[in-house]
Each structure stands twice: as structure tokens, then as C-alpha cells.
N, C-alpha and C positions, 0 to 999 in steps of 0.2 A: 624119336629124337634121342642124341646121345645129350650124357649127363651135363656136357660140358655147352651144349645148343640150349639145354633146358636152362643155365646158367645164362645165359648170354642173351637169349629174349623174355624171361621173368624175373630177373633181377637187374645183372648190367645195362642194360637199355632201359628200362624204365628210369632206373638211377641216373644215368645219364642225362635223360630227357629232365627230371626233377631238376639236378643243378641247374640244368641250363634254363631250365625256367625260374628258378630263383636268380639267377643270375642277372636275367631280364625282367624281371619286376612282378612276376606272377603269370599268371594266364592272361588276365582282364589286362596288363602292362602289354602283353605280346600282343592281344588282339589289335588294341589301339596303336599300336607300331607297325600294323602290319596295313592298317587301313591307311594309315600315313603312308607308307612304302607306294602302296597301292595310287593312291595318288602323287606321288613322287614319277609315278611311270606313264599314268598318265597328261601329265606337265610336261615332261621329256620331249615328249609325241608333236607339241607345241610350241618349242624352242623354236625351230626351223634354223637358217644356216648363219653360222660364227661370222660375225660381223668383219668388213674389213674397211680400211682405211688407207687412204692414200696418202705417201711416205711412211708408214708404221713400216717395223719392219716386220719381214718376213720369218715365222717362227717353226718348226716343225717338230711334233710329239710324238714318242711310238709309245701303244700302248696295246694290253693282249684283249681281249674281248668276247663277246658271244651274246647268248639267248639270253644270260641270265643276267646279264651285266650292261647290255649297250644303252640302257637309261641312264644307268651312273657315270657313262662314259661320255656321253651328252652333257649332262649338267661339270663335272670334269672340267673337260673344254671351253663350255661356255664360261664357268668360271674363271677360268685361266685368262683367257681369251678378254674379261670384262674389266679384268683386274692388269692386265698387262699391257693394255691399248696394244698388241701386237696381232698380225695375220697369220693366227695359228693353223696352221695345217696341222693333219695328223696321218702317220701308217699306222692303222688298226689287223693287230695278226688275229685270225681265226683260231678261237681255242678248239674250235670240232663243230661249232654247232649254230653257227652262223647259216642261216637256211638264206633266200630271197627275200624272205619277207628282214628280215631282219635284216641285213641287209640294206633295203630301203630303206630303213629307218635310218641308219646310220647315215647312207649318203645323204641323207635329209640336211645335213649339218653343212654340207658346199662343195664346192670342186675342189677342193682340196685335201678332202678324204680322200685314202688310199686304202683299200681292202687288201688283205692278202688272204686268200680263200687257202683253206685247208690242206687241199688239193694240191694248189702250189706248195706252200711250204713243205709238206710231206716229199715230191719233190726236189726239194732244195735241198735236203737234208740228208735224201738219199746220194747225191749228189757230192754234199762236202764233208757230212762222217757217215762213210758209209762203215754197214755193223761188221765187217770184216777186220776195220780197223779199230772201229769205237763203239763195243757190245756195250759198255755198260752205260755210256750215253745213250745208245742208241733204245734200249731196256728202260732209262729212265724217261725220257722223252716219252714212250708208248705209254708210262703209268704213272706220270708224276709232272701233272701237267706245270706247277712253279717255272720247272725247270725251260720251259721253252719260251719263258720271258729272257732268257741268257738264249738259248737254240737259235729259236726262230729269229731272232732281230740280229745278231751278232754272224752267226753260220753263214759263209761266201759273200760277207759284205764287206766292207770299208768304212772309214768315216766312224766319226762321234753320234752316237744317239742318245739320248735322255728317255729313258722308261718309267711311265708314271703307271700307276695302281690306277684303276678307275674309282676306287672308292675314297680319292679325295677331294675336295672343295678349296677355293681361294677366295681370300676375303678384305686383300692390300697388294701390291702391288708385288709379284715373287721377281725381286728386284738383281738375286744370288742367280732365277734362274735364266732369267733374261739372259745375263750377260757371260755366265756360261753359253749358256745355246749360242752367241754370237760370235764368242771366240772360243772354245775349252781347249787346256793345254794340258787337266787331269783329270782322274776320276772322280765323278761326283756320286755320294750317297746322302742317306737321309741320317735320324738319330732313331734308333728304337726306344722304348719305354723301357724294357728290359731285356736283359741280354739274349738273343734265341737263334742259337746256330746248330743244335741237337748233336754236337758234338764235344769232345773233349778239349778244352784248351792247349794243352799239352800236346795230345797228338795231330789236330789243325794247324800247332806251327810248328810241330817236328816235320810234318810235312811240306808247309809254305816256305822253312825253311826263314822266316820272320815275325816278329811280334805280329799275331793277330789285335787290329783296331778293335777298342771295346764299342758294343753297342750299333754294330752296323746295322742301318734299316734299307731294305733295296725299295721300298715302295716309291722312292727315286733313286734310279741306278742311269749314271754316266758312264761309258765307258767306249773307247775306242774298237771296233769289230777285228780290221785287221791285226790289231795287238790282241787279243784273244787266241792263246796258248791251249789247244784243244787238245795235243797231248797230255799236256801237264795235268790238265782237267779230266780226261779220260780215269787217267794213274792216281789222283785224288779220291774221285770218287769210287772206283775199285776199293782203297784202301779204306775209305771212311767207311763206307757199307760192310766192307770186311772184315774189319775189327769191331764197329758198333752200329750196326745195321742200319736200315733205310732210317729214314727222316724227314717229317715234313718243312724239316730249316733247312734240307740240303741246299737250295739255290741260294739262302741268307746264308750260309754258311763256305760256300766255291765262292760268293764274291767279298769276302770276308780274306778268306786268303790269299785272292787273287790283288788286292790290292795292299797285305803284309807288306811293311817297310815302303811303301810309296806316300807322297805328298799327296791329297788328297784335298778336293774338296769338301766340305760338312756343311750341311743345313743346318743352321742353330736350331738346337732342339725347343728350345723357346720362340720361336717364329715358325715352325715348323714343324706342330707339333702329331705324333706320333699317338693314339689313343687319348683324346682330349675327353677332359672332365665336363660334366653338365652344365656348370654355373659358364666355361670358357667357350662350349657350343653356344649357349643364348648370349651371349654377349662377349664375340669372339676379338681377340686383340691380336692374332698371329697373321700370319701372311696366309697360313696353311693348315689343314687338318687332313688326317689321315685314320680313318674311322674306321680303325680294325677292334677286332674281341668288343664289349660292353660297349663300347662307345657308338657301336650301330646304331641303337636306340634312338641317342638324339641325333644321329644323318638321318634317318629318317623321320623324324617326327620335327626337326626346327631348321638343321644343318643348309637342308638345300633349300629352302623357303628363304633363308637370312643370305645367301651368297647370290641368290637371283635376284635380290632387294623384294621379294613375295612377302608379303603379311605371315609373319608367324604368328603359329598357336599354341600354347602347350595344352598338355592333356596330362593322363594324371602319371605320379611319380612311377 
């Protein structure tokens, strides 16, 4: 091993691993979050199909998904779905690893799921940028999976979509998203906790060529297919990567510019909220949570027990 591998698996990675388990409450904190998780997947299994109702209206979701995610994308829906009185349909895009069995699970949820298998979209893709014209898309799509939550749902389509995270929960009625999804006439995003675009402000709107929105969060992202400018976006991210390399905000950061200078819609960041504290998971007052970094914890251990009305538990801090 070179000096700098021996670097890298007896100091950095353990270090690593250390924060991250302080971060999450210890070991004894993670195992019990993880037995929570554990049953969180198998609840999912047991959902069966998103209720519908006659005159509701008609609602449809796109969201990216896979092996490691299609329980959180269950409870998701169903949330949405309990909270909206509406006939949620969903296009679920295959991140790669969407087998049969999984699969099955998913259309577990009604006829109104829509798979898009991997296969296809790969296809699509090759189809509307192809790498002759769009290498560094097409480069980032192979290694950076974010990015084909913009790719895959947007690339040779039409029409408004709303693209949710699977790793959020509803717990009141998302009243902002309803009536987007019924009529939209702008882009809609969410609020982040803190600003994270991995890029320079200066040079994301030397190149937008307008004030970048502070604080964009995509884990709801609105936006129009045919009005997506894949030049523009090719030449962006050329640039961004060229002057300050990859970045795991690249996709928060392209729809950050992409929507500089437009009217936009906003999720209140207070009903909508963005990495929610522990006291506001066990006794949630928001429409929405979105249970990114630390705030895993309590999705797993209270989050989706309290938005399916399940008896929570806590367990220890």
C-alpha cells in the first residue's frame, strides 16, 4: 500500500466513520435506528395500494427510486396520498437497481404506478442528449446519480412535473402542492436548511446571468420538461466543473440557476420543512418534512409511525 491508501483506510475512514457515529448518537443510538429502519421496511410490505376516491382529484408524482429506497417511497405516497384526499398516481424512474422483485413491490401500491426501468430510460437519453452533443451530461448522468432526477424525468418529455425525494413524510394537508399540481404556471422548489449548491455565488450567476435564489432545496422540484434548456445546462456544467470541480450539489445547484431571475413558487420553509429537529418529528406541526443529514434518526425511529397514525415509540436519545 502507498503511504497515501495507508492514510486513507487507518486514519480517514475510521475518522470518518467516528463523526458519523457521533453524529448519530453513538453505536447503541445507530443500532436502535437501524432496528427501527428495519421495521419501517417491513410496514412498507403491508401498505398495499394508495387509496382512491371518487370525485378526488386526480394527482400524479415523479419520483427516482430503487432497492434501497422503494419503502421510503411507499410510506411517501401513502402519506401524501392520506393527507391530500387526492388519487395519487406516481412515475417511479429506476436509479439502476430496480430488479423484479422490487419491482413488485412497488406496483404493490395500484395501477397507477408507472415504472420506468432503467433500460428504457438509458434509451431515452441516448436518444435526446446524445454524448456527441452533450459529453459532460452525458459523463454526469453515468456517475452522478442526483443528476437524473433533472435527466430522466425532464429529457424528451413535455408538461409540468413535480419531483419529490422519497425520503419525505406528510402530516396536513400539502395544500401549496395540490394546487400547483392542478394548474402550475411556475417553477416550484422547496427551502433548504442551509445554503448547498457547491458552488461559487459569483460564478453561478456570472453564468445564469441572474441573481441566484438563496436557499434552493430540489427535494421538491417543479418544473416545465419542454422549457428545459439542455444547452445552456450542458455549457453550465462544463463550466462549473471546470473552474471548481464536481460536486455533490451539482443538480441543487443547475436548478438554482435555472430558475435565477424567475417568479417562482416556494414552499414555506416553516410548513415544509427541510432537516426537522426531534422535538418537531414527535409532535409535527408542518405540512411536510424532508429527512435529510441527522434528521434520519427520527424518520426512522417515530417519523413514519406518526404520518401512518402507527403507535410511536421512542427509544433512547
Amino acid at each position: 500500500m502507498t503511504p497515501g491508501q495507508i492514510l486513507l483506510r487507518f486514519y480517514y475512514e475510521p475518522l470518518s466513520w467516528l463523526r458519523k457515529s457521533g453524529r448519530e448518537g453513538g453505536p447503541w443510538a445507530q443500532r436502535f435506528t437501524e432496528t427501527n429502519r428495519l421495521e419501517m421496511v417491513d410496514a412498507a410490505g403491508r401498505l398495499g395500494r394508495l387509496p382512491s376516491t371518487s370525485g378526488a382529484p386526480d394527482l400524479t408524482l415523479h419520483l427516482m427510486t430503487g432497492a434501497r429506497f422503494w419503502y421510503q417511497t411507499a410510506f411517501c405516497l401513502h402519506s401524501f396520498s392520506r393527507f391530500s384526499g387526492a388519487n395519487v398516481g406516481a412515475v417511479l424512474y429506476d436509479d439502476g437497481s430496480i430488479d423484479d422483485e422490487c419491482a413488485g413491490r412497488l406496483e404493490q401500491l395500484g395501477a397507477r404506478i408507472v415504472i420506468r426501468r432503467a433500460e428504457d430510460l438509458r434509451a431515452k437519453v441516448e436518444r435526446s442528449l446524445p454524448v456527441s452533443r452533450f459529453p459532460v451530461l452525458r459523463e454526469r448522468w453515468s456517475h452522478y446519480l442526483n443528476l437524473r432526477k433533472i435527466i430522466d424525468v425532464h429529457a424528451g418529455s413535455s408538461g409540468w412535473k413535480l419531483v419529490l425525494d422519497s425520503d419525505m413524510l406528510f402530516f396536513r394537508s400539502p395544500d401549496l402542492l395540490v394546487d400547483w399540481l392542478q394548474g402550475p404556471t411556475m417553477p416550484l422548489h422547496a427551502v433548504d436548511c442551509t445554503e448547498s449548491y457547491g458552488y461559487s455565488r459569483p460564478l453561478m450567476e456570472k453564468l445564469a446571468g441572474a441573481p441566484v435564489p438563496p436557499l434552493v432545496n430540489v427535494g421538491l422540484c417543479g418544473l416545465r420538461s419542454d422549457l428545459v434548456d439542455w444547452d445552456r445546462i450542458e455549457s453550465w456544467c462544463a463550466s462549473l466543473i471546470g473552474a471548481e470541480g464536481t460536486s455533490y450539489f451539482l443538480e441543487q445547484a443547475i436548478v438554482a440557476m435555472m430558475v435565477a431571475g424567475q417568479k417562482t413558487a416556494v414552499a414555506p420553509a416553516g410548513e415544509y420543512i427541510t432537516r426537522p429537529e426531534r422535538a418537531e418529528v414527535e409532535h409535527p406541526s408542518a405540512v411536510m418534512h424532508h429527512y435529510v443529514d441527522t434528521s434520519k434518526r427520527w424518520y426512522f425511529r417515530r417519523g413514519w409511525r406518526i404520518a401512518m397514525g402507527a403507535e410511536a415509540r421512542c427509544g433512547p436519545a
